[in-house]
C-alpha positions in Angstrom: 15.3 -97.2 73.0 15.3 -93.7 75.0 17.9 -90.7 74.7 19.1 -92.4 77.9 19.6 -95.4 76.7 21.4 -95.1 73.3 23.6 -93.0 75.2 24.4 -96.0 77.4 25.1 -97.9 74.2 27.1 -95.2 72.5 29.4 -95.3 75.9 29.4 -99.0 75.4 30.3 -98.8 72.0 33.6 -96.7 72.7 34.5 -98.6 75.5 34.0 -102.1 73.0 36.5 -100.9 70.2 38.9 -100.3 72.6 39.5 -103.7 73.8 38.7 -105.6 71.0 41.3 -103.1 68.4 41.4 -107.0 66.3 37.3 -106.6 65.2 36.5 -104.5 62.8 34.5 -101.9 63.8 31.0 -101.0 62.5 29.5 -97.9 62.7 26.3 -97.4 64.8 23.2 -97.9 63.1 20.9 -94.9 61.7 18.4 -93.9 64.4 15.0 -94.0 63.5 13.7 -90.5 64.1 10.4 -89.9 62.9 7.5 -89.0 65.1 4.2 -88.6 62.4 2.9 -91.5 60.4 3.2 -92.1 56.4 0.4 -89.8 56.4 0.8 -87.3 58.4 3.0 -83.4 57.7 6.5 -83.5 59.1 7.1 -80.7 61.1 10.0 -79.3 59.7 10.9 -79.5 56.0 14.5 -80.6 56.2 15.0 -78.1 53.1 13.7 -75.4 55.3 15.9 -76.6 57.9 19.3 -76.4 56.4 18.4 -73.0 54.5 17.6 -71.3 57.9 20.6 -73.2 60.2 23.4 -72.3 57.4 22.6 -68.2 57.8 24.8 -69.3 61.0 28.4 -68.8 60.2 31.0 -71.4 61.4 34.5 -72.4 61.6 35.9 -75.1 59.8 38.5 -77.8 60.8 39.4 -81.1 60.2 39.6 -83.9 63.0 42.4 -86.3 62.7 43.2 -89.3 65.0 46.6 -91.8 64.7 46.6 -95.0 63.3 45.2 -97.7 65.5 47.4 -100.6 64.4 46.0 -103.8 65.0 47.9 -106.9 65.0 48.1 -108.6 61.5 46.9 -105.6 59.7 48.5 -105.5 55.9 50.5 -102.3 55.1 48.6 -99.1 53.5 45.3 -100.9 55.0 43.1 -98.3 57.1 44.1 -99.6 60.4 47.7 -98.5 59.6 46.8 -94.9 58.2 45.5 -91.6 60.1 42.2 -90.7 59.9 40.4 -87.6 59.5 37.1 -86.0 58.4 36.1 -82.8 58.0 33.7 -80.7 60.4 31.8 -77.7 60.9 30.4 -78.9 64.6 33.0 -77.9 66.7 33.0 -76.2 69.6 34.6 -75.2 73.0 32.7 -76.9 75.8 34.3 -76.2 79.5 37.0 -74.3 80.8 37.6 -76.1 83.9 38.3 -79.4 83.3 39.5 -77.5 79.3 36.8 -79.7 77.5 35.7 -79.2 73.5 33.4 -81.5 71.4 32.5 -81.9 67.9 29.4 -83.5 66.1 29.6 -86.7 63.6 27.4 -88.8 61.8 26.2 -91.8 63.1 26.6 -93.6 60.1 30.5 -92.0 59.5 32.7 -94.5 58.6 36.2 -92.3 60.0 34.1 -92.3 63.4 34.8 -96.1 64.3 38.7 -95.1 63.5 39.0 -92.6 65.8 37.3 -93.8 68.6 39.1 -96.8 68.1 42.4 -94.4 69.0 40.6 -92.9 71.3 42.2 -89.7 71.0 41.6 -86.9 68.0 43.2 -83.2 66.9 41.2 -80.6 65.7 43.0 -78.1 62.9 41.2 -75.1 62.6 41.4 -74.3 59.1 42.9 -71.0 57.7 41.0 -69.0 54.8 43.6 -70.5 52.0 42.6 -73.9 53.1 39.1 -74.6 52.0 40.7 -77.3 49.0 42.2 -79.0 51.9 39.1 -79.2 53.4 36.9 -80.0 50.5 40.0 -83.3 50.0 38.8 -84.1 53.8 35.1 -84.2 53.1 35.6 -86.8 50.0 34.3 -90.3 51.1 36.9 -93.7 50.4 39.7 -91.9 49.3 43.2 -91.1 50.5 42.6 -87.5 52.4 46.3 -87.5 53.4 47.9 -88.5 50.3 50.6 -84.9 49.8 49.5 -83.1 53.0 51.9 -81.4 54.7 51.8 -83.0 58.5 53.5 -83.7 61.9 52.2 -85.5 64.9 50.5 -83.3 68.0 52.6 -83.5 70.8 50.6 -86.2 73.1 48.0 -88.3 71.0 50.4 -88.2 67.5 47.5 -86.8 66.1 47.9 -85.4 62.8 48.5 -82.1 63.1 48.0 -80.2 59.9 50.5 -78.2 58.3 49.2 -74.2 58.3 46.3 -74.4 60.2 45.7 -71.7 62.6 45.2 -73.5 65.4 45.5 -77.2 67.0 43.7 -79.0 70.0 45.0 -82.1 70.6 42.7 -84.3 72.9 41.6 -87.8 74.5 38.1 -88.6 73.9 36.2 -87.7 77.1 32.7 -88.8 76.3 30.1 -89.4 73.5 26.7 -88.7 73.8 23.7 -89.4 71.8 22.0 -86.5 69.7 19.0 -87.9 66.8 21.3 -89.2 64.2 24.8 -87.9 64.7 27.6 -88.6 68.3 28.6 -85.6 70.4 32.1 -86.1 71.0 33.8 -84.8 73.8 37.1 -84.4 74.1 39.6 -83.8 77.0 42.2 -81.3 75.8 46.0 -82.3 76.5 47.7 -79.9 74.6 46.4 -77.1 71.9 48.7 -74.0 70.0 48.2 -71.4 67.4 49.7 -71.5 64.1 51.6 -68.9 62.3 49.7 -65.7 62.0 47.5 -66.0 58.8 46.6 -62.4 57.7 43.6 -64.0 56.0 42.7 -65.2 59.4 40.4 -68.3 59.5 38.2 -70.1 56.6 34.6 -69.9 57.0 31.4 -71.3 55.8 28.1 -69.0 55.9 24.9 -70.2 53.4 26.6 -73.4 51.7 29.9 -71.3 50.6 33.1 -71.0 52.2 34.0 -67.5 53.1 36.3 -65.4 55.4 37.0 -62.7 57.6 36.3 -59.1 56.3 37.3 -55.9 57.7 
């Protein structure tokens, strides 16, 4: 399958879990991406790769997106929870119409949830924040249990407690990209926190880190 098509089937995908919220969703499969035989050199050590892409600072934040409650669905069960993961992809897109997107796995398993809501926040994370963000990366486990969080004004949203800033948006578009989604997302509302004097948390070479003078 081209680019062009398993971006036809990622659009198809989204559009799927939104009418049939009673299915559990699956997530897409891996792609398969190599391009050299067994016995051939792959071009790129993907050692190599990381080492040289993470000299590129980023921001952090975590992505949340409101329960989608399906019909039937037993209390404390992941269709009746939030969902969030969290993500080092994201990135302003367009100013006119406001558009952002962030980056996911293809084989996430919070991914199904959230398209399933079809709507997402991103919380920038402040610099005091990188535990909350390390509880957000864990796999299987209850990432909200004792966070401090209210819902964003449009989507509901979880919108974390003293992050610096919030984008609340309705999923726009999703796009194919080797083996993770590029989300796009329509921005409804979006606000600043209270000032941080530590300013945002950032990761640079595998560590998080933060603004110096």
């Amino acid at each position: 399958m081209g680019q062009a098509g398993m971006a036809e089937a990622a659009v198809r995908y989204l559009r799927s879990v939104r009418t049939t919220a009673q299915e559990p969703v699956e997530p897409l499969p891996r792609p398969e991406l190599r391009c050299v035989g067994d016995d051939e050199r792959a071009p790129l050590d993907p050692r190599e790769f990381r080492r040289v892409l993470g000299t590129f600072p980023t921001g952090v934040a975590v992505i949340t997106a409101p329960p989608a409650t399906t019909a039937g669905s037993p209390a404390g069960s992941p269709a009746t929870s939030p969902a969030g993961f969290a993500c080092q992809s994201f990135t302003s897109l367009s100013l006119d119409p406001p558009l952002v997107a962030f980056m996911v796995g293809r084989t996430s398993t919070t991914w199904p949830r959230i398209a399933r809501a079809g709507a997402f926040c991103v919380n920038v994370l402040a610099a005091h924040q990188a535990e909350l963000c390390r509880a957000f990366a864990v796999s299987g486990a209850d990432k909200f249990a004792g966070v401090a969080y209210d819902a964003a004004p449009v989507s509901g949203s979880p919108r974390l407690s003293g992050a610096v800033a919030w984008i609340d948006c309705a999923i726009h578009a999703v796009h194919t990209g080797g083996d993770h989604l590029i989300v796009v997302g329509r921005v409804n509302a979006l606000g600043t926190g209270d000032d941080d004097p530590d300013g945002p948390l950032l990761f640079h070479r595998g560590r998080f880190t933060r603004l110096t003078d």
